[in-house]
TORGU-594652 format. One record per atom (N, C-alpha, C, CB): x, y, z; residue in three letters; chain; atom name. Coordinates in steps of 0.02 Angstrom, whole numbers. Glycine has a CB too. Layout:
x	y	z	rovo	zake	doti
X	Y	Z	ALA	A	CA
...
***
This chain:
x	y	z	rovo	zake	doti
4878	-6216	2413	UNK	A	N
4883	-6148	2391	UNK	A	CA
4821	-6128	2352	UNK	A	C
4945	-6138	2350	UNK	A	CB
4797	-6173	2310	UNK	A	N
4753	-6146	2264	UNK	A	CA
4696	-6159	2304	UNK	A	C
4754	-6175	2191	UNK	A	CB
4686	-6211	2363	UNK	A	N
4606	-6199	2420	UNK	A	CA
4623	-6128	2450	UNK	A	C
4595	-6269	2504	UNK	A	CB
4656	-6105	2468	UNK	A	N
4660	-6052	2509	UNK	A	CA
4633	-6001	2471	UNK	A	C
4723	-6038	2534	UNK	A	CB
4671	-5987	2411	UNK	A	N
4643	-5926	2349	UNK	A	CA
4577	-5961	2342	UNK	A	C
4694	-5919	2259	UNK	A	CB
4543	-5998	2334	UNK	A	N
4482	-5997	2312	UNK	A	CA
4437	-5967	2377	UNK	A	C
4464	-6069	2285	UNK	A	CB
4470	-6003	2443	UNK	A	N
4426	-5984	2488	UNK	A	CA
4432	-5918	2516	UNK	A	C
4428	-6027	2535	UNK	A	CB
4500	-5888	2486	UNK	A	N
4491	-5798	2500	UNK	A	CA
4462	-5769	2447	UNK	A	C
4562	-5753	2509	UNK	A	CB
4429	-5803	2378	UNK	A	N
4402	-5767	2333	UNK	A	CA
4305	-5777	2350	UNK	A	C
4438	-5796	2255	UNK	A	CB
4324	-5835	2395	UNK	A	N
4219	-5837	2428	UNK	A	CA
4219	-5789	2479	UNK	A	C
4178	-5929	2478	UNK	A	CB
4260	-5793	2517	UNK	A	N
4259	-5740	2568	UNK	A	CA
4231	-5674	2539	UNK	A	C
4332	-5728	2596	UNK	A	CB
4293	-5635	2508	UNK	A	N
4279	-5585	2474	UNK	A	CA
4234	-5581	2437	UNK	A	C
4316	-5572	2450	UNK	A	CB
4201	-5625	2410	UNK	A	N
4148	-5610	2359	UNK	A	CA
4064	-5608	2430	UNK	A	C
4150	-5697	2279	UNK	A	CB
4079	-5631	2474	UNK	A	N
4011	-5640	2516	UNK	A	CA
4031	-5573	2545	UNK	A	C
3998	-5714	2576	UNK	A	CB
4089	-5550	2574	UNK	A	N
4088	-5478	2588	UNK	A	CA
4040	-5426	2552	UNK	A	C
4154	-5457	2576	UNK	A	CB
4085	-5437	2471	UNK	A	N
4063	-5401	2441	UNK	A	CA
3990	-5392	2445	UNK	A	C
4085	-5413	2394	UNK	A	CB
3938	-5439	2437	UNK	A	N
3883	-5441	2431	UNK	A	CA
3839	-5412	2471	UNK	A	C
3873	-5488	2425	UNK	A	CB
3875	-5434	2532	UNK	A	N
3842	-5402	2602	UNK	A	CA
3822	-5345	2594	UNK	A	C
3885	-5396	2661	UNK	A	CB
3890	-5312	2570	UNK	A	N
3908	-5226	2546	UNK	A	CA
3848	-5200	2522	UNK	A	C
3968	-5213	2478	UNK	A	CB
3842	-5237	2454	UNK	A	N
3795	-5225	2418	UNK	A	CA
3727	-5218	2428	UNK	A	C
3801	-5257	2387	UNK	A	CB
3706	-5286	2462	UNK	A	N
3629	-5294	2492	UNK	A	CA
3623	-5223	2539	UNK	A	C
3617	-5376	2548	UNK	A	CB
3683	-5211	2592	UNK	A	N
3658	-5169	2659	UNK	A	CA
3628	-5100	2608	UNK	A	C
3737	-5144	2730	UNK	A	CB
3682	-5085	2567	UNK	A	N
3670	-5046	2521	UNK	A	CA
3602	-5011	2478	UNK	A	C
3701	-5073	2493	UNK	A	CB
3589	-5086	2457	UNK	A	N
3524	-5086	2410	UNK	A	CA
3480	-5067	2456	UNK	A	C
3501	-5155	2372	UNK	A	CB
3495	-5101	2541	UNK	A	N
3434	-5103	2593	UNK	A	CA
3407	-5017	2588	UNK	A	C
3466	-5129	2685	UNK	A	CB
3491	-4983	2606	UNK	A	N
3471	-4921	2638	UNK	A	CA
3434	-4886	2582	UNK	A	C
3534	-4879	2667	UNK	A	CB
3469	-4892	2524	UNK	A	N
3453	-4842	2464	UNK	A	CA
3361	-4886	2460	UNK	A	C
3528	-4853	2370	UNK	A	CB
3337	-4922	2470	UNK	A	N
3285	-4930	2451	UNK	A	CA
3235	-4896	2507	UNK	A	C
3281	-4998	2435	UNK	A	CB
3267	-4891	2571	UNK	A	N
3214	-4873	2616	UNK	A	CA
3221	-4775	2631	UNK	A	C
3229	-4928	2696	UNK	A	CB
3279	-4759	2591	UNK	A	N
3285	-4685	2595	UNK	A	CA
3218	-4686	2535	UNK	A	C
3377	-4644	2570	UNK	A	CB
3224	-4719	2467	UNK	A	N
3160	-4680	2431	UNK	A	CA
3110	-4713	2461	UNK	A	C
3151	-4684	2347	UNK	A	CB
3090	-4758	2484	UNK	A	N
3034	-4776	2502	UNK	A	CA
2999	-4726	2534	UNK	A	C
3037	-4826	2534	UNK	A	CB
3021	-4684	2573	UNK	A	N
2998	-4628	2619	UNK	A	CA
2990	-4571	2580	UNK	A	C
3043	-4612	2676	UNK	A	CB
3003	-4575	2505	UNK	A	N
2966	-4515	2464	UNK	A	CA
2917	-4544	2414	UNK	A	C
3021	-4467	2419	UNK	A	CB
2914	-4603	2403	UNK	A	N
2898	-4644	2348	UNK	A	CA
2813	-4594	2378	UNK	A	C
2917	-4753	2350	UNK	A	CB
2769	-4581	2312	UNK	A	N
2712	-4564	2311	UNK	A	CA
2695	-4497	2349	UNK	A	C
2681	-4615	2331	UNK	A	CB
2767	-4471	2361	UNK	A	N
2770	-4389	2404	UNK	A	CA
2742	-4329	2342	UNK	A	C
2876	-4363	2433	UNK	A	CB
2765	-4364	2262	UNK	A	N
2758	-4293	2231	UNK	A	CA
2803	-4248	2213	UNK	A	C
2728	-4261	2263	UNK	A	CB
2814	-4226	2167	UNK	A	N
2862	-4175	2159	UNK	A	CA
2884	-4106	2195	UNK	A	C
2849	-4161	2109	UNK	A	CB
2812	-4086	2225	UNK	A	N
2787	-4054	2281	UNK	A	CA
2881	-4057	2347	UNK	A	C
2695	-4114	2312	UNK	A	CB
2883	-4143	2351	UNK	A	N
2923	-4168	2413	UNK	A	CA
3001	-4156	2379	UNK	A	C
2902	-4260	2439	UNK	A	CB
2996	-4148	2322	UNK	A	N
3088	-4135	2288	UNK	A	CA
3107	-4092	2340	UNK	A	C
3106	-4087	2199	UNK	A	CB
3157	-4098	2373	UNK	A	N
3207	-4050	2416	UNK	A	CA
3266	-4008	2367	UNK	A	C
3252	-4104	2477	UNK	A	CB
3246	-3943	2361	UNK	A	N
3297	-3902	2311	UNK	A	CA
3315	-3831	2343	UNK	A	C
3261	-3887	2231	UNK	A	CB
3370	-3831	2359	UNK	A	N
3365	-3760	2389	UNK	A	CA
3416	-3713	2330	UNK	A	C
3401	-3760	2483	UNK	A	CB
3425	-3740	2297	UNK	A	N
3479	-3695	2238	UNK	A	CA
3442	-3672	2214	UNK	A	C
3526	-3722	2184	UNK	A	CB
3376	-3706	2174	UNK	A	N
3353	-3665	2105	UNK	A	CA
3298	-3612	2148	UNK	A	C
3306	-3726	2030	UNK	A	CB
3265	-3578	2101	UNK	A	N
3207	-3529	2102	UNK	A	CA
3154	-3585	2135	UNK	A	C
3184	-3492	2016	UNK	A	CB
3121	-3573	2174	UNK	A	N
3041	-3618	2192	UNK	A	CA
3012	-3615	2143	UNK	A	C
2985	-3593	2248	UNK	A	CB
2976	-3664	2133	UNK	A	N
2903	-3695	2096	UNK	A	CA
2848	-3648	2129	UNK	A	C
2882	-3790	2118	UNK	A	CB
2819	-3639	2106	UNK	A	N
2727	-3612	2113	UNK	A	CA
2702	-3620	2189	UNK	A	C
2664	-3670	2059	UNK	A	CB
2700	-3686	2205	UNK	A	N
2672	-3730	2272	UNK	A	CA
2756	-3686	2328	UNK	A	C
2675	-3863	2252	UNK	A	CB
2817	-3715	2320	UNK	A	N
2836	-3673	2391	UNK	A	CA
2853	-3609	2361	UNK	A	C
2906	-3704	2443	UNK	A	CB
2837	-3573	2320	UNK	A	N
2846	-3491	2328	UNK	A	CA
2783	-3466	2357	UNK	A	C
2859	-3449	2254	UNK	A	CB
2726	-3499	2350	UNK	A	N
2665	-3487	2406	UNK	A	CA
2681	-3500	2466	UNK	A	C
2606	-3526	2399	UNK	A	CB
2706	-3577	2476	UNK	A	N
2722	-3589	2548	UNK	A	CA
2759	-3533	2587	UNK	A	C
2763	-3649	2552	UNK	A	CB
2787	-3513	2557	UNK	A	N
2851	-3449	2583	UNK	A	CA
2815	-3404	2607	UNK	A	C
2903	-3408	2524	UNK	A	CB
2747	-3394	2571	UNK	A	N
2731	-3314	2606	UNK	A	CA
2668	-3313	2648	UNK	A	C
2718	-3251	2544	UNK	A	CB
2679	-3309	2699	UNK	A	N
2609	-3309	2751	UNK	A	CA
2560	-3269	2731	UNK	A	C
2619	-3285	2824	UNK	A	CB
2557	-3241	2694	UNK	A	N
2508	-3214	2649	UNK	A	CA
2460	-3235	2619	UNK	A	C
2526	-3196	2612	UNK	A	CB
2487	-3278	2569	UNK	A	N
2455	-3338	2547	UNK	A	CA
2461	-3429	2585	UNK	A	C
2482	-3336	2477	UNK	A	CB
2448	-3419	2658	UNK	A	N
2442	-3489	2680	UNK	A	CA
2368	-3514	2662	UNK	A	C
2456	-3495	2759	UNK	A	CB
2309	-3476	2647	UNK	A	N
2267	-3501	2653	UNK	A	CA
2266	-3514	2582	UNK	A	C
2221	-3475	2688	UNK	A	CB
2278	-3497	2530	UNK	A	N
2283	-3516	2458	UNK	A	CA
2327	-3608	2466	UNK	A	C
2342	-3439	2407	UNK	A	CB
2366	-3600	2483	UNK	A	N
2409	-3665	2496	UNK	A	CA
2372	-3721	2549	UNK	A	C
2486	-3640	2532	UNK	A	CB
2342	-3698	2581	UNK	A	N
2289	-3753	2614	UNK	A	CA
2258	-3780	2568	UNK	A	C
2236	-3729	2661	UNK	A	CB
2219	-3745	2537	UNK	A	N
2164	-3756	2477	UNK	A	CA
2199	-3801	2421	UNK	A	C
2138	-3676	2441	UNK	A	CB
2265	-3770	2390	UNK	A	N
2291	-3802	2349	UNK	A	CA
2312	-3882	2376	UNK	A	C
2344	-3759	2327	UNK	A	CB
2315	-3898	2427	UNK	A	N
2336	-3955	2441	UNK	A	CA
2276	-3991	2467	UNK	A	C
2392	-3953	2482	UNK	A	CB
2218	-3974	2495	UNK	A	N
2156	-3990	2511	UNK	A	CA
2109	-4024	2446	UNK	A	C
2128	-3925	2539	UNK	A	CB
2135	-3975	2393	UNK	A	N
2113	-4003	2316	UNK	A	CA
2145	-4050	2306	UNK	A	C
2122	-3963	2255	UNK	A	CB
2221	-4075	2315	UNK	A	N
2252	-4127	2286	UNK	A	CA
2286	-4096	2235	UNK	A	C
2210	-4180	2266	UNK	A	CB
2314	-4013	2212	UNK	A	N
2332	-3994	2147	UNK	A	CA
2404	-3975	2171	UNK	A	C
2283	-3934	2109	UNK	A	CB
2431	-3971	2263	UNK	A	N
2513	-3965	2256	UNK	A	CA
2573	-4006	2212	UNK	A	C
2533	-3977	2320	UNK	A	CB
2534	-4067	2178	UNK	A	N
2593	-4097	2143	UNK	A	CA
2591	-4068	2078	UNK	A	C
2593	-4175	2140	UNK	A	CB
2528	-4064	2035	UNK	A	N
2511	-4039	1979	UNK	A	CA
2559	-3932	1966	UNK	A	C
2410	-4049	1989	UNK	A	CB
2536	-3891	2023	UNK	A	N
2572	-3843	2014	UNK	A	CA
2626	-3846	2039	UNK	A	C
2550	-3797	2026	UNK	A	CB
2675	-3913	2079	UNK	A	N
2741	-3909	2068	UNK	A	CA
2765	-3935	1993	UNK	A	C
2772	-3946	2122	UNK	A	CB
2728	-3969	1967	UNK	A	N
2778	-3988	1883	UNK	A	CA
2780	-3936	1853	UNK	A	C
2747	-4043	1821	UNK	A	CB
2821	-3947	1791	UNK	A	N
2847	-3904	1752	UNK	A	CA
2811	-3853	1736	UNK	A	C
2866	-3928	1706	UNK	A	CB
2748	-3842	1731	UNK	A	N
2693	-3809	1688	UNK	A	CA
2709	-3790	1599	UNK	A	C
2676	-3736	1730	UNK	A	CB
2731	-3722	1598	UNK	A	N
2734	-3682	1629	UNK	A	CA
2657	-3637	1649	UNK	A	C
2785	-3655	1599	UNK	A	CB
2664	-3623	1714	UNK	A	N
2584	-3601	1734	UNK	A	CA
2570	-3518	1765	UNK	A	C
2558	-3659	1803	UNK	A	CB
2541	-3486	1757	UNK	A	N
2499	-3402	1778	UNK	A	CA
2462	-3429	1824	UNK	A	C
2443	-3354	1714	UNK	A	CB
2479	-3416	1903	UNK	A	N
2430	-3422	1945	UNK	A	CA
2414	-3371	1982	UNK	A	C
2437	-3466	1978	UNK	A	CB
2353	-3346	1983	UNK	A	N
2333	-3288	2001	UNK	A	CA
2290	-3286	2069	UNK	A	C
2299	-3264	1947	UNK	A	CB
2334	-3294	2134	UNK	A	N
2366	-3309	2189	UNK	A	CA
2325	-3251	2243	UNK	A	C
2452	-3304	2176	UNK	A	CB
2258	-3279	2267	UNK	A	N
2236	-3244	2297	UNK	A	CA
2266	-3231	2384	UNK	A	C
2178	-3264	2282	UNK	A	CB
2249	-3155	2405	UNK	A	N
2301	-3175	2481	UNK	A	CA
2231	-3180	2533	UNK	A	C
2374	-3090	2516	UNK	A	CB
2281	-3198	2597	UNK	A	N
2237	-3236	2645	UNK	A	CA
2156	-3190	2675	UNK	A	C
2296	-3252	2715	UNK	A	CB
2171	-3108	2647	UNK	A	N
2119	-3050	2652	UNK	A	CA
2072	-3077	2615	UNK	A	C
2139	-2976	2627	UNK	A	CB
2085	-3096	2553	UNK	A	N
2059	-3108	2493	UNK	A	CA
2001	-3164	2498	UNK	A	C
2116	-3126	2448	UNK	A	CB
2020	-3210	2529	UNK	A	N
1980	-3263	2554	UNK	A	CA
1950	-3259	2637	UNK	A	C
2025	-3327	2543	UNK	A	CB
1954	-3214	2646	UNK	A	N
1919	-3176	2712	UNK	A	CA
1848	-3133	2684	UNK	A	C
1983	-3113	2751	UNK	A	CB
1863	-3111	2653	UNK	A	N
1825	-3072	2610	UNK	A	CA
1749	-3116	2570	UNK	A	C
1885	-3046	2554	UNK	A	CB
1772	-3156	2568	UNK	A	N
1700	-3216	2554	UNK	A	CA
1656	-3215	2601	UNK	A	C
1715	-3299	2552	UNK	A	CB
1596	-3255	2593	UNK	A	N
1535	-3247	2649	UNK	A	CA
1569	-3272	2686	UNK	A	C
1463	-3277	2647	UNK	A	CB
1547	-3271	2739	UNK	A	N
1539	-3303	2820	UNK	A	CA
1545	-3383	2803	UNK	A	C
1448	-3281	2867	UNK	A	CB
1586	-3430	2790	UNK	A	N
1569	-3509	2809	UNK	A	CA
1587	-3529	2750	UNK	A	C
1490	-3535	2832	UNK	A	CB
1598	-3489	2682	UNK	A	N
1603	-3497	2606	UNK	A	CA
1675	-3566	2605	UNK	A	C
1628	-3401	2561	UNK	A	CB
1730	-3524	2641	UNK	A	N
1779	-3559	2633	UNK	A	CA
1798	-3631	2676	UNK	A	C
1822	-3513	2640	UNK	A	CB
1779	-3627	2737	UNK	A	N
1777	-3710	2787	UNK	A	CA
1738	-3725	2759	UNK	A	C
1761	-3726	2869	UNK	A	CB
1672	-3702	2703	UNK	A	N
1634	-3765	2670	UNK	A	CA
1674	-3786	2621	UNK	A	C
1563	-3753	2639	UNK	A	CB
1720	-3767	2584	UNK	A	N
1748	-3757	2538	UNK	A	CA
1810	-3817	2548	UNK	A	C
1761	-3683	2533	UNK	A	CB
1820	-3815	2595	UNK	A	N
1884	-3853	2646	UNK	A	CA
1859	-3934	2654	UNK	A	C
1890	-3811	2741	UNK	A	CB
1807	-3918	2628	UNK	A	N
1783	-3993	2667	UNK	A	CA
1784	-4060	2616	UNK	A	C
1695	-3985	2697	UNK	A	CB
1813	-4111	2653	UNK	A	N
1813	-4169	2578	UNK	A	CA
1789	-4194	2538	UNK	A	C
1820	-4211	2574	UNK	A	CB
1719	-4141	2575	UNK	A	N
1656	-4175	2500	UNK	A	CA
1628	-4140	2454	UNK	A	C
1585	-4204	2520	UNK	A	CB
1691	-4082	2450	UNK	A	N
1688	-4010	2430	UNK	A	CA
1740	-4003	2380	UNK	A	C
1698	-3959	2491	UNK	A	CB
1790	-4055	2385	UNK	A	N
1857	-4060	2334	UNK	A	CA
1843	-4049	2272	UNK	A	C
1891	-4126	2330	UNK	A	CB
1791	-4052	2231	UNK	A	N
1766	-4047	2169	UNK	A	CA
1762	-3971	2164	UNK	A	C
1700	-4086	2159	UNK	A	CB
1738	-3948	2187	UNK	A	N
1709	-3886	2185	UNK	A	CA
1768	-3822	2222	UNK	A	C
1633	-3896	2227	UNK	A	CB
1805	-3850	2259	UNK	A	N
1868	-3817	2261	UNK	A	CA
1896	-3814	2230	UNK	A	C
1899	-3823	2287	UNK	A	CB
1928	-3884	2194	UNK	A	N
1964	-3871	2129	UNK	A	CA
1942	-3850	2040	UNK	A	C
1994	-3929	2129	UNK	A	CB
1873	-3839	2066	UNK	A	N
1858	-3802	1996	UNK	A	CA
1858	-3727	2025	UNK	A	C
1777	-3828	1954	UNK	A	CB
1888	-3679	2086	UNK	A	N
1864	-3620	2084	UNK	A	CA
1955	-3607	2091	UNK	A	C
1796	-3595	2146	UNK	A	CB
1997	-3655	2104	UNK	A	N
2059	-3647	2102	UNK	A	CA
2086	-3689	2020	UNK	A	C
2088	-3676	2177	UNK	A	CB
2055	-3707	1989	UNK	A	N
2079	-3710	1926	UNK	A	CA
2050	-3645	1899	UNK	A	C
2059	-3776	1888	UNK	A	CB
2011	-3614	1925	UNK	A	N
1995	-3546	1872	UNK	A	CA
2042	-3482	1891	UNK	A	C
1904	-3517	1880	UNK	A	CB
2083	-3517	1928	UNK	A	N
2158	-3460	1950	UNK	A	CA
2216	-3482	1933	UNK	A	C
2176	-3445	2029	UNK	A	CB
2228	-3508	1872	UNK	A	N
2272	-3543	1837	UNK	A	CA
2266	-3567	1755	UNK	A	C
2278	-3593	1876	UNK	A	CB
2334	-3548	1719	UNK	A	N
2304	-3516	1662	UNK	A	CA
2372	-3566	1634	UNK	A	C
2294	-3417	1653	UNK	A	CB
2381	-3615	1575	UNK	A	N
2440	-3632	1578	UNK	A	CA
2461	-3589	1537	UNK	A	C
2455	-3693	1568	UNK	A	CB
2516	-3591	1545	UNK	A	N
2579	-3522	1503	UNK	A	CA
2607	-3479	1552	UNK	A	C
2540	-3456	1444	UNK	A	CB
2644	-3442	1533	UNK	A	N
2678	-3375	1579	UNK	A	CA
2643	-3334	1546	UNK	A	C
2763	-3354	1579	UNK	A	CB
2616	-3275	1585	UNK	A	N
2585	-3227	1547	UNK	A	CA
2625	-3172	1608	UNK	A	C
2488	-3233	1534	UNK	A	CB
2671	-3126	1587	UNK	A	N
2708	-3057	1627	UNK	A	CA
2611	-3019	1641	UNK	A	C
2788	-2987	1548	UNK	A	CB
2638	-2963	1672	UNK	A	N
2601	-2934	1681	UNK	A	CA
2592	-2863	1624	UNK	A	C
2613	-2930	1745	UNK	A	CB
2674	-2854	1597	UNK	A	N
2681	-2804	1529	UNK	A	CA
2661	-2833	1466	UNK	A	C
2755	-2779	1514	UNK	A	CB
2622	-2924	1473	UNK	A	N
2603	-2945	1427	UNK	A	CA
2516	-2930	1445	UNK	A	C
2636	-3014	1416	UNK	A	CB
2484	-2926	1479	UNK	A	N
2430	-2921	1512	UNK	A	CA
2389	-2849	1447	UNK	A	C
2454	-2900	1608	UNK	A	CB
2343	-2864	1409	UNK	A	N
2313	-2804	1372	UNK	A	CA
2263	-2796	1395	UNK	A	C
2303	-2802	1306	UNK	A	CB
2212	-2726	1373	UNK	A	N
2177	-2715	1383	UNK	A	CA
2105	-2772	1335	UNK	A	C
2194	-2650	1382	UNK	A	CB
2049	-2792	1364	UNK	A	N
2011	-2831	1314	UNK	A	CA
2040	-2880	1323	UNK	A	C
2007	-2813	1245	UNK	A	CB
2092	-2909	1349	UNK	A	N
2117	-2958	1348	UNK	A	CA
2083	-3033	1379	UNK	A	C
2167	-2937	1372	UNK	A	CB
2064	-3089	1341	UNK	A	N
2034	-3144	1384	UNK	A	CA
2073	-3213	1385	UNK	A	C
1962	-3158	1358	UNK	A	CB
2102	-3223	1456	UNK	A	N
2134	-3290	1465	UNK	A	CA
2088	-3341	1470	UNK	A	C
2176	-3293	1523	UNK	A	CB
2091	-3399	1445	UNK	A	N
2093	-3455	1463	UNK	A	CA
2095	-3498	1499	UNK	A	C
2107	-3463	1452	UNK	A	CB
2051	-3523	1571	UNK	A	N
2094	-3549	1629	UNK	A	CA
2081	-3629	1629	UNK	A	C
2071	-3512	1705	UNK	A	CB
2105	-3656	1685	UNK	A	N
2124	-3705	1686	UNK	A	CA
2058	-3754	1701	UNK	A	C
2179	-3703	1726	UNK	A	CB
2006	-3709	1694	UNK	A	N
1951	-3750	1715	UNK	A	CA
1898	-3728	1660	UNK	A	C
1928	-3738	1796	UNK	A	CB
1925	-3708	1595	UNK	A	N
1887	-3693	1536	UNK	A	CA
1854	-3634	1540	UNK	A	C
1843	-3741	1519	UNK	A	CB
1849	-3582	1585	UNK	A	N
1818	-3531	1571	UNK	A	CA
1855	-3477	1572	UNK	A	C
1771	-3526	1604	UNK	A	CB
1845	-3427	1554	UNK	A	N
1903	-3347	1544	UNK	A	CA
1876	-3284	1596	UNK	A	C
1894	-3304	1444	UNK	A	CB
1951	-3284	1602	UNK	A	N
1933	-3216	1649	UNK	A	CA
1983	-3162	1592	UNK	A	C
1970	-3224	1757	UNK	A	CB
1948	-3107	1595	UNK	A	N
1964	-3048	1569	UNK	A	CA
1997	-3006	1603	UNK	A	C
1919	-3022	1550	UNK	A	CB
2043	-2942	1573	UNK	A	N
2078	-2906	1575	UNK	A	CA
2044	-2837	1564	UNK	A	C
2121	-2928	1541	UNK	A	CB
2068	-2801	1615	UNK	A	N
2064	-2743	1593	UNK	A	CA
2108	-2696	1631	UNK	A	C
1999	-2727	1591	UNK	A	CB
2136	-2644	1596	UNK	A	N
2201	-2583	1603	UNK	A	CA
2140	-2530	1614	UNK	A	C
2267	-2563	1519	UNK	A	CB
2173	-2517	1713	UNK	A	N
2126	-2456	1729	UNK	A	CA
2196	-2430	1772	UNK	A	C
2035	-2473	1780	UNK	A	CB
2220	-2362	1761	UNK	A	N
2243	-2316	1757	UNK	A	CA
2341	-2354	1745	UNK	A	C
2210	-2267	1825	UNK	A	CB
2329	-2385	1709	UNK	A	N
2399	-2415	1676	UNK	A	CA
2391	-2468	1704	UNK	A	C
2474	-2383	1688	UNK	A	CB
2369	-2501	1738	UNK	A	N
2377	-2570	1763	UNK	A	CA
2328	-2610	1768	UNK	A	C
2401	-2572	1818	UNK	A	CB
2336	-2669	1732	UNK	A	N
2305	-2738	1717	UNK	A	CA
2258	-2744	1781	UNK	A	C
2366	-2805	1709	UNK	A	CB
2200	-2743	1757	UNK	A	N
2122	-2771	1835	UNK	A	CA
2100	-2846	1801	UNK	A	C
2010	-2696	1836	UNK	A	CB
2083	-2881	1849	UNK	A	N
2074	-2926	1823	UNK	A	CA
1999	-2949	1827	UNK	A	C
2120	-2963	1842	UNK	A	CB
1952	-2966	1763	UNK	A	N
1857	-2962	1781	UNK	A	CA
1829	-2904	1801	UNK	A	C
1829	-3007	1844	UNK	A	CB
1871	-2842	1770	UNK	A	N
1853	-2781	1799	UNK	A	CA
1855	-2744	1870	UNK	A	C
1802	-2782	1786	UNK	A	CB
1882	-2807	1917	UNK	A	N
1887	-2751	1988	UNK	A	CA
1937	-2801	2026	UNK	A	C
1797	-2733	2043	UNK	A	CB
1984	-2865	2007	UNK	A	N
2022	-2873	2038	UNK	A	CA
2081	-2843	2029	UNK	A	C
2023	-2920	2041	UNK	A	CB
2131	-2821	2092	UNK	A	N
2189	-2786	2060	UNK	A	CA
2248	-2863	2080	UNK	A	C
2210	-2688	2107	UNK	A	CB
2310	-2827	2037	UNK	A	N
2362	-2870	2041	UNK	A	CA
2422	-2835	2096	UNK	A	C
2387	-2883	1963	UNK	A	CB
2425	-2870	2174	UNK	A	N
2473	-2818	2206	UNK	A	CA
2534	-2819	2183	UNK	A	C
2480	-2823	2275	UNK	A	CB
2545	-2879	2139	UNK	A	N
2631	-2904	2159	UNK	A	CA
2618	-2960	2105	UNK	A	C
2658	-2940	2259	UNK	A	CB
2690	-2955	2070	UNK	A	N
2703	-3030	2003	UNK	A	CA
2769	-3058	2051	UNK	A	C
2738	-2999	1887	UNK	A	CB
2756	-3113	2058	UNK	A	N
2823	-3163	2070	UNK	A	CA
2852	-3201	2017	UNK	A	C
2810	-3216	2119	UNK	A	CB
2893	-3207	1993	UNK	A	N
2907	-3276	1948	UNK	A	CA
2937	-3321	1999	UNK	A	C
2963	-3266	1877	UNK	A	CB
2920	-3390	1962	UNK	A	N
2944	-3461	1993	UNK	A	CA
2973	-3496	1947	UNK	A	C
2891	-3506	2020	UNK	A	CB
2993	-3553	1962	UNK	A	N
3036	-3575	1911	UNK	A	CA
2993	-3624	1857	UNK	A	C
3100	-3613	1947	UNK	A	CB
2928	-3613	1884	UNK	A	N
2889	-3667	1831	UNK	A	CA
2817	-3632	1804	UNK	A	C
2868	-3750	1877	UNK	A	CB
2822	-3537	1842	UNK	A	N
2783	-3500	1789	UNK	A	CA
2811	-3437	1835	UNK	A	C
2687	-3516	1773	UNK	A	CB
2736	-3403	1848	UNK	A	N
2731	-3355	1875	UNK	A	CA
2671	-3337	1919	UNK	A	C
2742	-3320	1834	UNK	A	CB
2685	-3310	1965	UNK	A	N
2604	-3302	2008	UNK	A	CA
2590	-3232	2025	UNK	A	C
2599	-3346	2089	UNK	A	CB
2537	-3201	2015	UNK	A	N
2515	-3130	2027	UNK	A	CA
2475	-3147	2104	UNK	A	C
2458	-3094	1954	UNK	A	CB
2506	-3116	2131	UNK	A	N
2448	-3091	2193	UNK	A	CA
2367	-3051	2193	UNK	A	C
2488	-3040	2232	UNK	A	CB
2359	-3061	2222	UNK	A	N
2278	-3022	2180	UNK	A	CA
2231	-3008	2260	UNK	A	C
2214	-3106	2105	UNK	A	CB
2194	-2976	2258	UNK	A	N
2174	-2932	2296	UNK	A	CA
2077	-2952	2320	UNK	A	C
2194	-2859	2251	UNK	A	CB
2067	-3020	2265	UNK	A	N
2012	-3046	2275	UNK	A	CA
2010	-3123	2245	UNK	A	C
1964	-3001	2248	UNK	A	CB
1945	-3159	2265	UNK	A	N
1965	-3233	2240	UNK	A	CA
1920	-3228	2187	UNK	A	C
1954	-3303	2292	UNK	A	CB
1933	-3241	2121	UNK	A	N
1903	-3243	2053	UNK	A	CA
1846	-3301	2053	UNK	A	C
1962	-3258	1995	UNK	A	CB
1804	-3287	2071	UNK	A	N
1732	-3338	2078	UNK	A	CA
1711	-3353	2019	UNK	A	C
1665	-3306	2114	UNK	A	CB
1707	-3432	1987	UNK	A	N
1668	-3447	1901	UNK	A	CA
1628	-3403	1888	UNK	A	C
1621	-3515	1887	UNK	A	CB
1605	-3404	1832	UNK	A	N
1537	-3379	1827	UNK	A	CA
1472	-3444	1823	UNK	A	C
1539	-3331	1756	UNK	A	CB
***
């Protein structure tokens, strides 16, 4: 009696284990397939989008979102920030010389992309009814772009306009009507 209980308590215990291992197997190879994806790869369809897919969303800005991920900065503007990105549309970057932007695209160009897309990103939320006249932000690549209120509404360096404010859930992004070049 008491071999039998022992040998239905090995049984059950190697079951168990099995359980466990197949377990550990699957759960290890479901994250493995995000492991080093980025926050960018979080799957959320409840909350408000992050910065990175409220761009993705709008064919408007696909070519802003090329760039942002061409730089390497889609994981950085999916975290928390909170971040002001001032979200040029796909006209906007048409509007550059002839060749400005596929040079721009190119991998030996990543430096210099992401310093003309850190100067369209400001950390903080800044509304647009917070936006003053004289006003100089701070961007993300140490230099300021200025504000100015021409016929009630916030220009940005004196001749970019703002078409449209989105909020996201980890700032806010203005659409804008040109791409804010360093100085």
């Amino acid at each position: 009696m008491k071999k039998s209980i022992m040998l239905l308590a090995v049984i059950s215990l190697a079951f168990s284990s099995c359980n466990q291992s197949e377990a550990a197997t699957t759960a290890t190879t479901e994250t493995s397939e995000t492991v080093g994806a980025g926050q960018e790869a979080v799957q959320d369809d409840d909350s408000a989008p992050d910065i990175v897919k409220l761009a993705a969303g709008n064919a408007d800005l696909s070519t802003l979102v090329a760039g942002v991920k061409a730089a390497g900065l889609a994981t950085s503007l999916s975290n928390a920030g909170p971040f002001t990105v001032f979200a040029p549309t796909n006209a906007a970057f048409d509007n550059l010389p002839a060749g400005t932007l596929e040079d721009l695209l190119k991998p030996e160009n990543v430096d210099k992309l992401n310093d003309i897309l850190s100067h369209h990103t400001y950390v903080g939320v800044i509304k647009t009814d917070q936006l003053t006249d004289g006003q100089n932000l701070g961007m993300v690549d140490g230099k300021p772009i200025s504000i100015k209120i021409v016929d009630g509404k916030p220009v940005v360096n004196g001749t970019i306009n703002i078409i449209a404010s989105v909020p996201a859930s980890n700032g806010i992004v203005h659409v804008i009507d040109s791409v804010i070049l360093p100085n």
